[in-house]
C-alpha positions, 0 to 999 in steps of 0.5 A, a space after each residue: 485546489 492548490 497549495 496555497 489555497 488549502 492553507 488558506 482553507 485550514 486557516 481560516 476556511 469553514 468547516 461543517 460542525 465548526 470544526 477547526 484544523 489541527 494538523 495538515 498532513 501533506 502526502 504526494 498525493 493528496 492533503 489530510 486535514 486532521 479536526 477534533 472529529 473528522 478527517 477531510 481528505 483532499 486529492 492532489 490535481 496531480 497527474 502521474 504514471 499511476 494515478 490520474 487527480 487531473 481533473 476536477 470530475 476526476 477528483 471528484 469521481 475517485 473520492 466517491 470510489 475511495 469513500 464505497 470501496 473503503 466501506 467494504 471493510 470499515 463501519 461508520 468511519 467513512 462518511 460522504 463527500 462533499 463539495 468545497 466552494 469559494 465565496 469571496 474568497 473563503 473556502 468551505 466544505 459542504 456548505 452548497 454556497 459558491 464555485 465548487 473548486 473541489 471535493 473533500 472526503 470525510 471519514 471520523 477521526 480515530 485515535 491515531 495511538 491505536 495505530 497497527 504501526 506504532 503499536 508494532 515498534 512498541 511490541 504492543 501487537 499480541 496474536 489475538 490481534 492478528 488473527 482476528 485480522 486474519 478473520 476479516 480478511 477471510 470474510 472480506 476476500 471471500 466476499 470480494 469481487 472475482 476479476 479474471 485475466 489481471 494477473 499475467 506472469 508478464 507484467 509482474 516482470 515488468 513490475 518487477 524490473 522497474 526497479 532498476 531505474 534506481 540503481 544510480 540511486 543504490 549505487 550512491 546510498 549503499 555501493 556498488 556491491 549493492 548494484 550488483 545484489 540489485 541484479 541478482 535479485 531481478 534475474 531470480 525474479 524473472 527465473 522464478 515467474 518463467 518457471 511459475 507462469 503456469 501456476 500464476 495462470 492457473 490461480 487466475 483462472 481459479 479464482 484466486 484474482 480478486 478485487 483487493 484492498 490493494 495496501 495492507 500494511 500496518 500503517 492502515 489498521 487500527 487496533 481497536 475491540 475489531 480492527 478497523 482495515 481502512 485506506 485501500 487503493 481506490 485510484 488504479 484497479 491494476 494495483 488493486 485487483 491483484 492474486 490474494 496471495 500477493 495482498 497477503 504477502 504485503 502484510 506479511 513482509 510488512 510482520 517481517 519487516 519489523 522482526 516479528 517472523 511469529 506473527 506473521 506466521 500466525 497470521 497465514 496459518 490463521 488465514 489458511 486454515 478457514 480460506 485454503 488460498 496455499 495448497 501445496 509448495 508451488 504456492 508456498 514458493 508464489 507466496 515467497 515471490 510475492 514478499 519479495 515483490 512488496 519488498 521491491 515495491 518499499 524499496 522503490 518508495 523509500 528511494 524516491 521519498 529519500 530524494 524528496 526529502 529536504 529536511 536533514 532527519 526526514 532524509 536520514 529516516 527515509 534512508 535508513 527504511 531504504 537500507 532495510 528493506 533493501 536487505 529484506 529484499 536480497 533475503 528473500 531473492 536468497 530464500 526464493 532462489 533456494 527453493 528454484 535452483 538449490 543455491 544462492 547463485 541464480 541462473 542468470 536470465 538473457 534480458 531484452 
């Protein structure tokens, strides 16, 4: 669909059980339309290095990943998939009359105040929350599926090192100072997957590489009686099936992030205690590496969303998360640098 018509559709469109649209929320990939009951996601017909909406099977064929891969962690929230057509210029979900144009996930609408990240900025999180998401995670990562030979020290450079298209971008929002911290923190990134690539290896071939939820951050959890982990990533297994170290990790710079180092220490020693995924200093060291390899992640997002923005306070917001995680991120080179070379000052690696 297009921009146009999903206004069209959230005007005057019909929706299954009369339901009618309260809010449009429009992310680069896809539309949410929020109703009193449901949700009806949307994907966009985009086609970016990561992610491939292109075509209408496409669409199709990935709301029906999104809908079985989500049903891994959540109960009764995500429903089906149902076709949206158009009669006469009127668009409808579900109603099996007219050209199909396109496909719309349907999910049950959750309290949105029962959001992890909002109860987060509120100090509204206690640690009974986070160890029983501790506990379905175990279950959930246990349970999942074993891929082999994904994770490669190579590629995680390469990951890694993509940052560096913006460092116009860092130089601009925070200096030139900022640049040169930007290169630091790559040269002990790629040092520590050199010295670690063994290890990385090592854990793939053990098992450690699992079919993942891919985006474990509080913005996709709701706290309720269990907390409900929704909103993996469906649409690149290169993002998804990933070191359960590295899933962890996210969630857990994401606890540090909004200063709650406790929780987030709670979290692993709950997690590890029943799944033993840390066993010794190298994979405590790994542990840290992948933090910062989230932090570099959020950095890259907020410095795109930054140049996206058009609305003077959207821009100042998004900034100023820039700015945040760009700091996270120049602590966590510091700390991992410590533990490989015993100083702030990194060896500096020969690029190709």
């Amino acid at each position: 669909m297009t921009e146009n018509q999903i206004h069209k559709l959230v005007s005057n469109g019909k929706l299954p059980a009369s339901q009618q649209c309260e809010k449009l929320i429009k992310t680069h990939i896809s539309w949410v339309v929020l109703c009193r009951d449901y949700v009806y996601k949307i994907k966009k017909p985009v086609h970016l290095s990561f992610v491939d909406f292109s075509t209408l099977a496409k669409r199709k064929y990935f709301c029906e990943q999104e809908l079985l891969l989500n049903q891994r962690l959540t109960k009764n929230m995500y429903l089906e998939v149902l076709p949206i057509t158009s009669t006469h210029g009127i668009f409808h979900i579900g109603s099996g009359i007219g050209e199909v144009v396109d496909y719309a996930l349907v999910m049950k609408r959750i309290d949105s105040t029962k959001e992890m990240r909002k109860l987060l900025r509120s100090g509204r999180v206690k640690e009974s929350d986070i160890i029983k998401i501790a506990r379905q995670l175990v279950d959930f990562h246990q349970n999942a599926l074993v891929v082999k030979n994904r994770v490669k020290p190579e590629v995680l450079i390469e990951d890694f090192n993509d940052i560096e298209q913006i460092q116009s971008f860092v130089k601009e929002a925070i200096g030139e100072s900022a640049v040169i911290k930007l290169s630091k923190v790559i040269d002990i990134s790629t040092q520590f997957v050199g010295i670690q690539k063994g290890l990385i290896k090592q854990r793939d071939k053990k098992g450690f590489t699992r079919d993942c939820h891919g985006d474990l951050h509080s913005g996709n959890i709701f706290i309720l009686d269990e907390p409900v982990i929704f909103d993996c990533i469906e649409f690149n297994e290169h993002l998804r099936q990933i070191d359960i170290l590295n899933e962890l990790a996210f969630f857990c710079m994401d606890l540090e992030f909004h200063g709650l180092l406790d929780l987030s220490k709670s979290f692993m020693q709950a997690y590890n205690k029943v799944f033993k995924v840390i066993n010794n200093n190298d994979e405590e060291q790994l542990f840290l590496y992948y933090k910062l390899y989230r932090a570099n992640v959020k950095v890259k997002i907020n410095a795109l969303k930054t140049q996206q923005a058009k609305d003077p306070g959207e821009i100042n917001f998004r900034l100023g998360l820039f700015k945040k995680y760009f700091e996270l991120m120049v602590t966590y080179s510091r700390l991992l640098n410590k533990t490989i070379n015993g100083s702030e000052n990194p060896v500096v690696v020969p690029r190709n």
